[in-house]
C-alpha positions in Angstrom: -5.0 44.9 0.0 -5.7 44.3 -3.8 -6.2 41.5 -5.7 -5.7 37.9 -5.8 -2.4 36.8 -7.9 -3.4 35.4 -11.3 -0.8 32.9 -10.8 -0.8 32.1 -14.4 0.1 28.4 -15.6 1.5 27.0 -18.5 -1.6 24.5 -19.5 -3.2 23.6 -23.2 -6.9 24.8 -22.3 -6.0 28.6 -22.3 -8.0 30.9 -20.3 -8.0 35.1 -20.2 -10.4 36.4 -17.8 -11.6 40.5 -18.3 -11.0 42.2 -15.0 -12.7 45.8 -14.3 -10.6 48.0 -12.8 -10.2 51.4 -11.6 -11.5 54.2 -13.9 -13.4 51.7 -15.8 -10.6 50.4 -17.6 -9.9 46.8 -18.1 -6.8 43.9 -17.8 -7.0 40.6 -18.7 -6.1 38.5 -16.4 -4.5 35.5 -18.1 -5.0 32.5 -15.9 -3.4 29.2 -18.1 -1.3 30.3 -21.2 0.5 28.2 -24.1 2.1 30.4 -26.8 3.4 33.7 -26.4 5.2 36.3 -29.1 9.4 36.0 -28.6 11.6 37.9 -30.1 15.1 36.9 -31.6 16.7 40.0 -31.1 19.7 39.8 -33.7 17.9 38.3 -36.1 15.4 41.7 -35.7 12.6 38.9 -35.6 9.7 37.9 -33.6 7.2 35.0 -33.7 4.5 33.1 -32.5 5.6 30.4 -30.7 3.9 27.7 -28.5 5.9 27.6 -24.8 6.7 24.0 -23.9 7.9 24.4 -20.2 9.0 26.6 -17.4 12.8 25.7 -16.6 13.9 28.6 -14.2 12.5 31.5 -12.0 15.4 33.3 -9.6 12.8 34.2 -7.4 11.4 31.2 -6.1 11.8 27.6 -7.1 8.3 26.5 -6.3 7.1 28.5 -9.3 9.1 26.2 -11.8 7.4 23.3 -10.4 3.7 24.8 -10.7 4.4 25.6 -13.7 3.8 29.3 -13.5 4.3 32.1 -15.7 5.4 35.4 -14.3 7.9 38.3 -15.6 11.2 37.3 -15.9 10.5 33.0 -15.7 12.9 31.5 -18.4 10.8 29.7 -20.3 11.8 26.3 -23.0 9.7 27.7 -26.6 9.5 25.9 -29.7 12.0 26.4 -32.1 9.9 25.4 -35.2 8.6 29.4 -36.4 12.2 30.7 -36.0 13.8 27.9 -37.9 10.9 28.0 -40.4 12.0 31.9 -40.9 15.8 31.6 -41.1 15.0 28.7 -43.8 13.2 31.7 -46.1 15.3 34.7 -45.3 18.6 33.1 -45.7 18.0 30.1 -47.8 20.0 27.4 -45.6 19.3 25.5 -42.5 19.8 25.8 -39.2 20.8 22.8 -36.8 22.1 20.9 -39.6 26.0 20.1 -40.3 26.8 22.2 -43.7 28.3 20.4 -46.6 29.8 23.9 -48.0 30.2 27.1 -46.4 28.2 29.2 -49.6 25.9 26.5 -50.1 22.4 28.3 -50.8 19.6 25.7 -50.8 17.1 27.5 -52.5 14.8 25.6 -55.0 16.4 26.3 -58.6 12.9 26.1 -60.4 11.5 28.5 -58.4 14.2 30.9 -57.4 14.7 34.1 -59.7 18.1 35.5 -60.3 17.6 38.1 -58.3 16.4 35.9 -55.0 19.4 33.5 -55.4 21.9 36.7 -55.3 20.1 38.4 -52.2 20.3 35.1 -50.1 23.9 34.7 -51.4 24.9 38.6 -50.1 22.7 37.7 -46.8 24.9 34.4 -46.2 28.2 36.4 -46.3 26.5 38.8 -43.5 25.0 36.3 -41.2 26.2 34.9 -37.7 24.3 32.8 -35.1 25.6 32.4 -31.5 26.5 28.9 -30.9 24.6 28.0 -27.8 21.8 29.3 -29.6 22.5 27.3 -32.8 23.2 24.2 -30.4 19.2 24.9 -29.2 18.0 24.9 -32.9 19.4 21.3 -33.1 17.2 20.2 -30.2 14.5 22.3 -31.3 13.8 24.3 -27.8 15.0 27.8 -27.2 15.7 29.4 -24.2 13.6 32.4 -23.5 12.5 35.0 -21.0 9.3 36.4 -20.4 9.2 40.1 -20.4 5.3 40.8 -20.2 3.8 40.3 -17.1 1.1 37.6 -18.1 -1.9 38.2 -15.2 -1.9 41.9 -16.1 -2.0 41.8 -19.5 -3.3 38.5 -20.9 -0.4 37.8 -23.0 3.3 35.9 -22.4 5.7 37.6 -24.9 8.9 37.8 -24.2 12.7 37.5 -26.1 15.1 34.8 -26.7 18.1 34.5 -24.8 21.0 35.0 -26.2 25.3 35.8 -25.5 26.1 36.5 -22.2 22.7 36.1 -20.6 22.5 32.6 -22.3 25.4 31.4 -20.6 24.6 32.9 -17.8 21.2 31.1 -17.1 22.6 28.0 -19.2 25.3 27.3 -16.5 22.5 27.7 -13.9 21.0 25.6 -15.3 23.8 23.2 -15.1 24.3 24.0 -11.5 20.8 22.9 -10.6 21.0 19.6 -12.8 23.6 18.5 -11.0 22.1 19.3 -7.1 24.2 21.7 -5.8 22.6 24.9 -4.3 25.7 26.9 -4.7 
């Protein structure tokens, strides 16, 4: 009984369908998605990203080949908004080798006094995983979906990060190289 599964697929020509249901309420049934909210939890951040393709499901394989977007997928996003935020809030690059460790790249002419201190007490405080600073250099992040697109509409979700990173990452690795172990 029910309804059929939205089956919802990662595609440029987005489509979000309004579904009655019961009491009169309504769902949107998302039926081809390409951007989604993530989150980078330790940076307390999230953005807007667009979702570039669909690299791992544990439940069945034949979803990462369709392309489909369900709770849970691990995703590849585009790391272009994060990087684009770490560049303002700390004042230095990310995925780039660092001439200095204090080096604060912040544009002299337009920088008060005051900015060029906070980003230089922000520096001392900051740390990025390195598998997740090893994405930023490629420019794709590993990320989960934690909405459940073809009930709400939307693909948000969070980026991976420590343990669970190298968890899916040697997966990953594991289905790269064939083996079904």
């Amino acid at each position: 009984m029910g309804r059929q599964p939205a089956n919802t697929k990662l595609s440029i020509n987005t489509a979000v369908r309004r579904v009655r249901v019961r009491g009169g309420n309504y769902k949107f049934r998302a039926l081809r998605l390409d951007h989604g909210t993530f989150s980078w939890s330790s940076e307390a951040t999230s953005r807007k990203t667009r979702i570039l393709d669909v690299v791992y499901n544990a439940s069945n394989n034949e979803l990462v080949r369709t392309q489909t977007l369900v709770k849970s997928a691990i995703v590849q996003v585009d790391a272009a908004p994060f990087k684009a935020w770490y560049q303002t809030h700390y004042g230095t690059e990310l995925g780039v080798k660092k001439e200095k460790e204090g080096d604060v790249k912040v544009d002299d002419k337009k920088a008060s006094n005051h900015i060029k201190r906070k980003l230089k007490q922000r520096l001392q405080t900051r740390k990025v995983d390195p598998n997740v600073l090893e994405q930023f250099s490629t420019g794709r992040l590993y990320a989960s979906i934690s909405s459940r697109p073809g009930q709400s509409g939307r693909c948000d979700g969070y980026i991976l990060e420590g343990k669970e990173l190298e968890f899916y990452i040697k997966k990953l690795m594991k289905k790269k190289a064939g083996g079904t172990k």
